[in-house]
ZAZA-62309 format. One record per residue (C-alpha): residue number from 0; x, y, z. Coordinates in steps of 0.2 Angstrom, whole numbers, plus 5000, padded with zeros to 4 digits. Example, Ala and Ser with C-alpha at 12.3 -4.5 7.8 and 13.67 -1.06 7.14 Angstrom:
2
{pt 0, {5062, 4978, 5039}}
{pt 1, {5068, 4995, 5036}}
This chain:
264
{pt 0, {4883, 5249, 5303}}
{pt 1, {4867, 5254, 5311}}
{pt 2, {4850, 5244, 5303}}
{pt 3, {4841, 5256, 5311}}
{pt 4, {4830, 5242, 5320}}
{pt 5, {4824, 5248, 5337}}
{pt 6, {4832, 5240, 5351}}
{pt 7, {4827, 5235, 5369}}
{pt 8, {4839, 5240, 5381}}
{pt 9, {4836, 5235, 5401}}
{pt 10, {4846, 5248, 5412}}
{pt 11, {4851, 5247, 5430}}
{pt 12, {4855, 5265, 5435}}
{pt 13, {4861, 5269, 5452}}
{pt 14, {4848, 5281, 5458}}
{pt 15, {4854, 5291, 5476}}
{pt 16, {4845, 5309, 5480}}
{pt 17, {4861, 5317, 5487}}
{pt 18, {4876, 5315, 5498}}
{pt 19, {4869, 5310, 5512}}
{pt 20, {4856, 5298, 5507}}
{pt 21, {4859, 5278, 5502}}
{pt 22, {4858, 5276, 5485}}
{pt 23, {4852, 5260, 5474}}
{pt 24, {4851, 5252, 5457}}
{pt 25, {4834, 5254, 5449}}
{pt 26, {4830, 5244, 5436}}
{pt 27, {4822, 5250, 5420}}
{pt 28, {4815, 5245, 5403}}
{pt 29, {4821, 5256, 5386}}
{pt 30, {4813, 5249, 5372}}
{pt 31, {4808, 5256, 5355}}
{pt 32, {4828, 5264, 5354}}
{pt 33, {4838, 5268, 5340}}
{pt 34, {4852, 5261, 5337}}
{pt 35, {4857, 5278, 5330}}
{pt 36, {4855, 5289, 5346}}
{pt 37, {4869, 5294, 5355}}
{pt 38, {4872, 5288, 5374}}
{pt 39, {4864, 5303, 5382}}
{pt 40, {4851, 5304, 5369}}
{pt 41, {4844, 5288, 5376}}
{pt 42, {4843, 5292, 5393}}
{pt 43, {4834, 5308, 5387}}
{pt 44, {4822, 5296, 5380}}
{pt 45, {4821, 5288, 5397}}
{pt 46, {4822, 5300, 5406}}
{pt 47, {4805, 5310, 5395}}
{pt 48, {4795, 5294, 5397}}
{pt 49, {4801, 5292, 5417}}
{pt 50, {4792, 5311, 5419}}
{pt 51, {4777, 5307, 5410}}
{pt 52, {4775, 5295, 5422}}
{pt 53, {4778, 5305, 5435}}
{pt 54, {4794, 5298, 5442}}
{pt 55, {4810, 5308, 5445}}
{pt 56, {4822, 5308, 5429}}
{pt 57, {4840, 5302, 5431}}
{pt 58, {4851, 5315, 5435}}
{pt 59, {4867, 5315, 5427}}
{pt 60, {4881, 5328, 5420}}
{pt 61, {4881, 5335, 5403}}
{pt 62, {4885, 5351, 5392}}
{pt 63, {4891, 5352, 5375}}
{pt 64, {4889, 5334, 5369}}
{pt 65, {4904, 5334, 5357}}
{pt 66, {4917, 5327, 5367}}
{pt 67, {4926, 5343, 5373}}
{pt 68, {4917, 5348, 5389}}
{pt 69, {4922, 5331, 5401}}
{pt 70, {4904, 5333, 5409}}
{pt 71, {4897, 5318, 5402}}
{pt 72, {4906, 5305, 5415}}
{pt 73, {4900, 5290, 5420}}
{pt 74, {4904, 5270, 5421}}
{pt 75, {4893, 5257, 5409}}
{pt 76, {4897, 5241, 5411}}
{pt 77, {4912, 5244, 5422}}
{pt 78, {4921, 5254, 5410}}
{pt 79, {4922, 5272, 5411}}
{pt 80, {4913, 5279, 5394}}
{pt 81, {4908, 5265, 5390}}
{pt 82, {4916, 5250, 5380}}
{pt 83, {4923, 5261, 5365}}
{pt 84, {4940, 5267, 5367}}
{pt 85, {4944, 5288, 5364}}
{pt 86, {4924, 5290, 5365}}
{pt 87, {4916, 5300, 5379}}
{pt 88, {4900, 5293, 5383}}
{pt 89, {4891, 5306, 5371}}
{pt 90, {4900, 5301, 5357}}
{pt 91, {4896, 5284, 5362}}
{pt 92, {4882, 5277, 5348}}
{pt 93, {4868, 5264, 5355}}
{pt 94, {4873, 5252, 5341}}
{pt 95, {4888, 5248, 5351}}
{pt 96, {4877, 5237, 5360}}
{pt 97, {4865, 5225, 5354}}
{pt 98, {4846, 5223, 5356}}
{pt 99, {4841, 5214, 5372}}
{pt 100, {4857, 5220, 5382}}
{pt 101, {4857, 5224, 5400}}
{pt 102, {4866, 5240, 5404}}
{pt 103, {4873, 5245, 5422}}
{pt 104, {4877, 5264, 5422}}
{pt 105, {4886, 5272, 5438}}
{pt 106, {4894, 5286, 5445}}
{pt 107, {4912, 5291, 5445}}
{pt 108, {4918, 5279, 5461}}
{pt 109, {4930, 5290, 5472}}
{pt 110, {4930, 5296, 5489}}
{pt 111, {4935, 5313, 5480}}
{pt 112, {4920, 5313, 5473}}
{pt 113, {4906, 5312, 5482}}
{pt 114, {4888, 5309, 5474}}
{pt 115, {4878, 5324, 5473}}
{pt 116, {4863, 5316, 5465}}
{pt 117, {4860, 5298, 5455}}
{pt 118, {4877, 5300, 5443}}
{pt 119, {4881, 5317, 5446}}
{pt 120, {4897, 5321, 5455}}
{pt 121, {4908, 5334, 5466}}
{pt 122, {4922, 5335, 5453}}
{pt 123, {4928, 5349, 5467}}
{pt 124, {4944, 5343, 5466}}
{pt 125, {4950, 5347, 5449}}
{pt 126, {4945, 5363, 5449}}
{pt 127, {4956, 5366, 5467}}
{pt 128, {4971, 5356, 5455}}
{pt 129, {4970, 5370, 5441}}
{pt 130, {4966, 5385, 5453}}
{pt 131, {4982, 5378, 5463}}
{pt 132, {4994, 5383, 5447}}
{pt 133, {4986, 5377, 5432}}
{pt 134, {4990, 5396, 5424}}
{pt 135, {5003, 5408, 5421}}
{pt 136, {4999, 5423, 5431}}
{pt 137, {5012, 5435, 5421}}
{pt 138, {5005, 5450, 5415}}
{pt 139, {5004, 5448, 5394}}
{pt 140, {4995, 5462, 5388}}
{pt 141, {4985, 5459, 5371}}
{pt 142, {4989, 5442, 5363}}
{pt 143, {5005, 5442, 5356}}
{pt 144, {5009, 5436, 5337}}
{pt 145, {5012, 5418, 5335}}
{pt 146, {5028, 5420, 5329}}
{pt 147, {5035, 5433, 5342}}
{pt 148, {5040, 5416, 5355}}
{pt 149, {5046, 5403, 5345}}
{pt 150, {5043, 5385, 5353}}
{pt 151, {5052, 5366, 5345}}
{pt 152, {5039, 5359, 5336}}
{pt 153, {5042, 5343, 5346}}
{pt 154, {5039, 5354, 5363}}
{pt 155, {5024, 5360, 5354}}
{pt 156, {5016, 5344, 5349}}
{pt 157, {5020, 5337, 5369}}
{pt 158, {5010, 5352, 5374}}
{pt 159, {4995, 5351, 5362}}
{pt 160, {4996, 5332, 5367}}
{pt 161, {4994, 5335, 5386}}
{pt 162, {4981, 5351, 5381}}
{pt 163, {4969, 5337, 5375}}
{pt 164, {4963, 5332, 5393}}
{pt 165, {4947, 5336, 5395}}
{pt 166, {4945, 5335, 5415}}
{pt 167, {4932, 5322, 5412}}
{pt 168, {4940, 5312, 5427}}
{pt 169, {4938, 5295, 5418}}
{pt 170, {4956, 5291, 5424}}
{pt 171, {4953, 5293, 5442}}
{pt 172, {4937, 5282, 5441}}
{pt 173, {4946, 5270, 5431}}
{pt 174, {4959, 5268, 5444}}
{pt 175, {4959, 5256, 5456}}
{pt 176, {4967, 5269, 5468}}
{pt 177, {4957, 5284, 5462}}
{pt 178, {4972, 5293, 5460}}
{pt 179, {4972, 5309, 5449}}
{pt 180, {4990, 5308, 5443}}
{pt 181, {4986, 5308, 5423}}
{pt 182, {4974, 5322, 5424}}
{pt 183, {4988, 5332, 5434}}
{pt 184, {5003, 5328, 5425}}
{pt 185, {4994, 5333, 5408}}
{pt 186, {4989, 5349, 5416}}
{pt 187, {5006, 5351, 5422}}
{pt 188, {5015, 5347, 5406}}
{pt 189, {5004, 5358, 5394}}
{pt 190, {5011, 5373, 5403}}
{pt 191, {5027, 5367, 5408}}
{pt 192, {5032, 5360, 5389}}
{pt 193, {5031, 5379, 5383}}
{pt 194, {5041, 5394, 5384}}
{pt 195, {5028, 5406, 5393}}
{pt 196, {5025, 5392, 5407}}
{pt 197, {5046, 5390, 5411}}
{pt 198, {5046, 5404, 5427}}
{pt 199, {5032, 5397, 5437}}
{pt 200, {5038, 5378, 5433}}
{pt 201, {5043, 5374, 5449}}
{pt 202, {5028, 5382, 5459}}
{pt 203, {5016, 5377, 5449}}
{pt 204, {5021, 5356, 5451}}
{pt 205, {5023, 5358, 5468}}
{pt 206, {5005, 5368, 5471}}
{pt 207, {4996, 5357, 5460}}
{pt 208, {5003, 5341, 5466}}
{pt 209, {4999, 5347, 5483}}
{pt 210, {4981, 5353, 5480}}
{pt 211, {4980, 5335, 5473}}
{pt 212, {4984, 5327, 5487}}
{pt 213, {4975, 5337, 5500}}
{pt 214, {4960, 5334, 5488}}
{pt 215, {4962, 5316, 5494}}
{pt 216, {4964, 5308, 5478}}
{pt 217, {4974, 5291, 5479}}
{pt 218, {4991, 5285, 5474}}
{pt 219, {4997, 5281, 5459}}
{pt 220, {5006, 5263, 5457}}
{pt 221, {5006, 5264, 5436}}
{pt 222, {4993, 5252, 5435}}
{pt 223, {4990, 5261, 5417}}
{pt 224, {4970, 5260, 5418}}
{pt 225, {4971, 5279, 5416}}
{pt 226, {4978, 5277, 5400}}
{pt 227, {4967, 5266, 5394}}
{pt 228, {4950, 5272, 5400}}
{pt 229, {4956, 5290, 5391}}
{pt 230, {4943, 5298, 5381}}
{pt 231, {4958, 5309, 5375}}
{pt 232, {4971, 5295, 5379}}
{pt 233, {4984, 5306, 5387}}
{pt 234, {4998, 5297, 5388}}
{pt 235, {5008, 5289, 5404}}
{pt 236, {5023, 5298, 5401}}
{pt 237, {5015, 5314, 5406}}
{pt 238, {5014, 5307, 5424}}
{pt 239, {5035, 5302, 5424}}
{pt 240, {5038, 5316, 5418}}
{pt 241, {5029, 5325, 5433}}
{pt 242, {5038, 5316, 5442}}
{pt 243, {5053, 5322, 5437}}
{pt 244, {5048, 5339, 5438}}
{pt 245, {5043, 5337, 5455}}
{pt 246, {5058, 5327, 5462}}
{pt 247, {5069, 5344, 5453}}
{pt 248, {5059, 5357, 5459}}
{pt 249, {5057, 5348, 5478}}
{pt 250, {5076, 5348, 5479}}
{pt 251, {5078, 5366, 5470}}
{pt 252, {5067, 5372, 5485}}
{pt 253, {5075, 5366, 5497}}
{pt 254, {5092, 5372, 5493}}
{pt 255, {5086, 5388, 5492}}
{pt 256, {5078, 5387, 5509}}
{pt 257, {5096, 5381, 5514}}
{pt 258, {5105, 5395, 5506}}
{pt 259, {5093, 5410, 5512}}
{pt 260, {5093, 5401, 5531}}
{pt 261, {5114, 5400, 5530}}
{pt 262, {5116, 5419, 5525}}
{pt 263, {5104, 5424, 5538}}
């Protein structure tokens, strides 16, 4: 429970001006802090007192600020969020951490994306995942009633399980082969789980896997980091059964590739 004594925080903030530039950690001095302000708030504050100065503020990603958007990634401390598990890193409080701490805040490390500016990132890649097949393309009119489809409660609560991922791409920084498989997977499943998403389920595994590989994302080896470093914690499963999909609809292609070469 907060005391609401200010605290003195000293951060080390990779500071890099774009792409093409070496970047560095800068050290700075947060004092007078509450212990009440969110994550973001403080470097707000930071980043206020750094343009009084007439320094350049820290750049870094950040929209709605109530854990929903995924914008707000970044590594503190070696952890991805931060040291709070299922917290983005606006949600994260500064009384997680006492007065006098030495905070080191990062970028998302991934050669799939690249630094645009301090801790901003090039999270191209997801969107080229979702643009690949993360829809259903059929043509439905107005919204139809809830009750006109029905869908198994249990396939239901998969789906709105999977639905959770924010896109935040904590898992791919959190893995130790950057790979993008939890993020995928649960964009897969959400669709693939329910009724309206079965006649595209074999396309749509196949494109998005494909647009996550040519995105140059790494491999996945179920280190389980992903899980862990969740803010939504989307579970491993979702990538098995990915897999499985994958593996069916691989084998379905190609035995209709078979079948259409044989009767030509």
């Amino acid at each position: 429970m907060s005391t609401g004594k200010p605290m003195k925080i000293t951060l080390n903030v990779w500071r890099q001006r774009d792409g093409r530039t070496p970047g560095k950690f800068v050290t700075y001095d947060a004092p007078d802090i509450s212990p009440d302000m969110s994550f973001l708030e403080m470097l707000d504050v930071v980043n206020e007192r750094l343009i009084a100065k007439g320094d350049d503020p820290i750049a870094f990603d950040h929209d709605c600020r109530e854990g929903i958007c995924g914008m707000c990634g970044m590594m503190i401390n070696g952890q991805a969020h931060g040291p709070r598990r299922a917290t983005t890193a606006c949600q994260l409080h500064m009384r997680s951490f006492a007065d006098g701490d030495t905070l080191t805040i990062e970028p998302w490390r991934a050669s799939a994306f690249p630094v645009i500016k301090d801790l901003v990132v090039d999270r191209g890649g997801f969107d080229r995942i979702i643009a690949a097949g993360g829809f259903v393309s059929v043509q439905t009119g107005s919204a139809p009633d809830g009750n006109a489809i029905p869908v198994p409660k249990v396939a239901a609560d998969q789906a709105m399980d999977a639905a959770q991922c924010i896109g935040c791409a904590a898992c791919v920084a959190a893995c130790p082969n950057a790979s993008a498989m939890l993020f995928t997977s649960a964009k897969v499943a959400h669709l693939g789980l329910l009724p309206q998403g079965q006649p595209e389920r074999d396309a749509r595994v196949l494109d998005m896997v494909k647009a996550m590989d040519e995105a140059g994302f790494g491999t996945c080896t179920n280190h389980g980091e992903c899980e862990a470093a969740c803010p939504k914690e989307i579970r491993l499963e979702f990538i098995a059964r990915m897999n499985r999909d994958y593996m069916g609809a691989t084998f379905r292609n190609r035995g209709e590739r078979k079948a259409g070469g044989d009767g030509g």
